[in-house]
N, C-alpha and C positions, 0 to 999 in steps of 0.2 A: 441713683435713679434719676433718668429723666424725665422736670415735670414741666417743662416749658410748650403751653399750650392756649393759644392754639398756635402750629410751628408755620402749618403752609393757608393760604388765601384764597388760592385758585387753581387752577387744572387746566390748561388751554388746551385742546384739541388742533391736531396738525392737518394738513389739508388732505393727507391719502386716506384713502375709506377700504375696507374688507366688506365683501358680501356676509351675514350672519348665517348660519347654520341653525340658528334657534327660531323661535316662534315669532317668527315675521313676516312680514309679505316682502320680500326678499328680494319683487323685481322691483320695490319703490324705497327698502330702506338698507341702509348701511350702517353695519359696526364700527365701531370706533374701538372695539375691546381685542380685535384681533391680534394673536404675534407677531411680532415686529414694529407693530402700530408704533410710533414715536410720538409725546407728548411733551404737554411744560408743565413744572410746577413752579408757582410763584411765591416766593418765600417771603414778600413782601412787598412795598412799596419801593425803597431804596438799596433792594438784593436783584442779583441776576437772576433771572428765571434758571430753574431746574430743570435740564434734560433727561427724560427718563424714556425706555423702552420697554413696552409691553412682554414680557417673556413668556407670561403663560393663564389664560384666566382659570381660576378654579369653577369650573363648570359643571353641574346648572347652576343657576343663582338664584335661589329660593326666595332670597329678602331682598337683597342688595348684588350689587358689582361688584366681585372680590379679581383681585389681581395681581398677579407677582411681576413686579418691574426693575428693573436694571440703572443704576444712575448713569447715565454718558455723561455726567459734567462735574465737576468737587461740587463737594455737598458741605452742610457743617453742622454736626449733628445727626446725621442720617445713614445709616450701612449702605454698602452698595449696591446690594438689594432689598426691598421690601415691599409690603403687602401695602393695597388699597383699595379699600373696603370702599362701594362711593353706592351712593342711598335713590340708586337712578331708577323710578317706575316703569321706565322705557324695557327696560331689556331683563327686571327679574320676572322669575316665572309668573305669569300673568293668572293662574288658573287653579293657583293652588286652595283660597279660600271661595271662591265663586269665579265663575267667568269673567275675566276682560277682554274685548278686543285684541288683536296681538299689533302691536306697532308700528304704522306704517306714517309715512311722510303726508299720504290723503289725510290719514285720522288727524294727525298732530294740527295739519290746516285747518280742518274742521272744529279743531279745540279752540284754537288762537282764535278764529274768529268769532268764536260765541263768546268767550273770557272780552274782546275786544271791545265789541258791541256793546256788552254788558254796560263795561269798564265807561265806555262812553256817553252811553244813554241811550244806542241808535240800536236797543237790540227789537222793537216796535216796527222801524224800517228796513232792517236785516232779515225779521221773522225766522228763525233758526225754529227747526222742526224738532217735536217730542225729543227721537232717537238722536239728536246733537246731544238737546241738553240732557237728557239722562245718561247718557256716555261721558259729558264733563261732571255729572253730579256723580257716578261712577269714577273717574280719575280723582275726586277732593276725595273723597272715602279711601280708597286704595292709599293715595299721597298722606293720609292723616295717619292711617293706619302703619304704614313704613315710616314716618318719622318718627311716630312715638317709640316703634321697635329700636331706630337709630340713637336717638335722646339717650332711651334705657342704656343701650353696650356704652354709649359714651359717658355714663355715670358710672356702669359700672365698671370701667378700666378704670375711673377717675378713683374710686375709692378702693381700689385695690392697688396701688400704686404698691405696695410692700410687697403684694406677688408676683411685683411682674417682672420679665425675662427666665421666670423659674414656675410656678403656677400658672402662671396667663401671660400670652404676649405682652412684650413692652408696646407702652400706647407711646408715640410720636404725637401726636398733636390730629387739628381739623382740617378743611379744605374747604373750598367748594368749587365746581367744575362747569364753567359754563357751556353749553352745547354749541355747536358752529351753526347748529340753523337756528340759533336765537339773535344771530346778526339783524342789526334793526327791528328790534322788536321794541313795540312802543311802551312795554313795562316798566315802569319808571323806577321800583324797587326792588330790591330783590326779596324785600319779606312777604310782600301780594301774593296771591296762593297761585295766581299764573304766573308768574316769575318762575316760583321754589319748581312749580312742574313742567314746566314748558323750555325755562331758559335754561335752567341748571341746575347741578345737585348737590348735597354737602355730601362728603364723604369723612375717611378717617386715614391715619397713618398707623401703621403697626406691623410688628416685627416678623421677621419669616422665621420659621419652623421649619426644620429640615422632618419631614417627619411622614410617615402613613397616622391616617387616623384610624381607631382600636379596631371598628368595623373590619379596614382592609387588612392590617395587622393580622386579624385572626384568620381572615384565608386565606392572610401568602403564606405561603408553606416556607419560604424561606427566612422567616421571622421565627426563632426560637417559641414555642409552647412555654416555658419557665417565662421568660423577656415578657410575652404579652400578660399572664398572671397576674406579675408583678407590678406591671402600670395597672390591672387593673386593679390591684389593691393600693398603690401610692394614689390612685386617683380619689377612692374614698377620704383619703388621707387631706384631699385638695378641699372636697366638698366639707369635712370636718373643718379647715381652714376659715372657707368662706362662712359657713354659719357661727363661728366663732367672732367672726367682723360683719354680723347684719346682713350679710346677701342673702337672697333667693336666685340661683339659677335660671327657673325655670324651665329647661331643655334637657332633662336628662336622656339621652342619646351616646350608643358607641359613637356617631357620625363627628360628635363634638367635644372627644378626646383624642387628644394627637398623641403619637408614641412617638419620641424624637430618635432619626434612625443610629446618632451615635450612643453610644456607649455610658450610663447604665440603662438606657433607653426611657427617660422621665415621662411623663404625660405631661400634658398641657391643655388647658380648658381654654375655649373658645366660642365663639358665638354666645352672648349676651342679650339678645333684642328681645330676650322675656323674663329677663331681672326685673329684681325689686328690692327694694333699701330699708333696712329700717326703720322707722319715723324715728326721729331725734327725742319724740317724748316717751317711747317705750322703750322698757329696761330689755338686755338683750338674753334676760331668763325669758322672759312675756316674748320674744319673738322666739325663739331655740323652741317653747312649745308648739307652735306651729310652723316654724317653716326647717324642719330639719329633713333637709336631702339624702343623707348620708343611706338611709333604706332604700329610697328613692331609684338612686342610682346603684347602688348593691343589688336591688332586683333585675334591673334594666340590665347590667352586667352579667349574671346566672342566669338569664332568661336568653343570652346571646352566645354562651357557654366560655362566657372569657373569664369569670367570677366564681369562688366558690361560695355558697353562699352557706351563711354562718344560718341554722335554724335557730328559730323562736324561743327560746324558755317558756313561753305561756302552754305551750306543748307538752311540757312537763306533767303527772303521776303526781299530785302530794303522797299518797298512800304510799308509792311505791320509787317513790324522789326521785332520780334521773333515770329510772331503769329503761320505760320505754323511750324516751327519751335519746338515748345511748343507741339502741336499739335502731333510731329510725336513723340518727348520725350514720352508723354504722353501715346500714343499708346503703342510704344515698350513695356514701363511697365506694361501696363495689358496684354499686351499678355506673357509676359515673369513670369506676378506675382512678380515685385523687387519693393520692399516698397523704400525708402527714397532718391527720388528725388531731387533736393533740386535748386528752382526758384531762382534765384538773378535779382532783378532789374537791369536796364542797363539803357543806356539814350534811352530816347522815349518808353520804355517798359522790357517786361522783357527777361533778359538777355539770359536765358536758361535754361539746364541741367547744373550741375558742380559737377564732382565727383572729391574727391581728390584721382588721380590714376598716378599722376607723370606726365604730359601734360603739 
């Protein structure tokens, strides 16, 4: 396992720009995330920057920048392809918790110079009107809110390092990506909350998945009906993993299980920006009572019809011990058409339903 992190520094941006198709004002701003785009990653101080080529963005971008990139130059440490996740407020979906602005090069002016002013003293002689400053008091709230989501996935790769390449992408390491219009900008740090949103962004490295996630999985028709089943019952199998090591997910979602397209087709859990860790002074009986996923996601899967879902015991007859019970099993499967039930005696009768789905 690779744990040498953080691996990359920076992300330089090359001088060709792509018009965005996304929520921008498109006649004043330009992508930097289009295919072909070429970039640098800098693996260090005294390493040759990293050639890499944009291949393909996984689009929309809900939270972050996700990207599959190509290396054009030896690497060391790194496949020749992989994913980069980067924590850019510029270009994720703007609209999904309350409106923002959509991103243009006017706005971004009007930010700089109120952060500027501020930063100075001279924001009395500037006089920046209400609708500035509530739009930069608008971008701190947005930027707080996406880092903390970023923090979370980068703790939680950090403490799954035994799952990873097999349960969860392998994590490569950090970044961070300065933007080409933060040339000359008088931000002296990069921790200043106008730096982190105006000059650039952190981002992550992390492995690529050949893969449909479960969602598309189940309506390409060319994906085996048995195949998607069966991630989704290894999936539980993931989420039983993680509550066994103190995670909380938080995203239970088909969107954010991947079914890998080779051969025995595994899942793979992804997106973490609403995890949560165990605290170090409670035991992991005290966290298993409340944060156990494993239904969670068993719902979210039967309710998507990728999952069979195991019923209840509390459904159960005392008087009359699993009969109606049996009864409603039994039902569910002709109405659903799922062949291999599977009865277990119990004491006084039979047991039930029991799927092996991580429960």
């Amino acid at each position: 396992m690779y744990h040498h992190d953080p691996l990359l520094s920076c992300l330089h941006e090359q001088n060709e720009a792509f018009s965005s198709t996304r929520k921008f004002d498109s006649s004043t701003w330009l992508s930097p995330y289009w295919p072909k785009r070429e970039s640098y990653l800098s693996t260090g101080a005294n390493s040759h920057p990293l050639r890499v080529e944009v291949i393909k963005p996984f689009e929309p971008f809900p939270s972050a920048v996700a990207l599959l990139v190509r290396s054009l130059s030896p690497s060391v440490g790194l496949p020749y392809t992989f994913v980069v996740k980067i924590n850019d407020i510029r270009h994720s979906i703007r609209d999904d918790v309350r409106y923002f602005q959509p991103w243009s090069l006017s706005l971004e002016a009007s930010l700089r110079a109120v952060v500027e002013h501020t930063m100075q003293g001279t924001s009395d002689q500037y006089n920046p009107d209400l609708i500035q400053m509530k739009a930069w008091e608008e971008e701190m709230d947005n930027y707080e809110f996406r880092k903390s989501c970023y923090d979370r996935e980068i703790a939680a790769y950090r403490h799954l390092r035994t799952l990873q390449s097999h349960d969860v992408p392998r994590f490569y390491g950090t970044f961070r990506y300065p933007f080409k219009s933060s040339i000359g900008s008088s931000f002296k740090h990069e921790s200043d909350m106008g730096a982190s949103i105006l000059d650039s962004a952190e981002g992550m490295v992390l492995e690529y998945v050949d893969s449909l996630n479960l969602e598309e999985a189940h309506s390409d028709v060319s994906t085996p009906r048995p195949d998607v089943e069966r991630a989704s019952e290894a999936t539980l199998q993931i989420m039983k993993r993680l509550r066994n090591l103190g995670l909380w997910h938080g995203d239970c979602r088909a969107e954010n299980v991947l079914m890998r397209r080779q051969a025995p087709h595994d899942p793979v859990l992804i997106d973490f920006g609403c995890s949560s860790i165990k605290r170090p002074t409670e035991s992991l009986a005290q966290w298993i009572a409340t944060h156990d996923e494993i239904q969670d996601m068993q719902y979210v899967l039967s309710e998507a019809g990728m999952h069979i879902e195991s019923p209840q015991r509390e459904f159960a007859d005392p008087p009359n011990v699993y009969l109606y019970f049996n009864r409603m099993v039994e039902r569910r499967s002709e109405e659903r058409g799922v062949d291999g039930a599977i009865l277990r005696p119990g004491k006084g009768g039979w047991a039930g339903v029991c799927y092996e789905d991580g429960g």
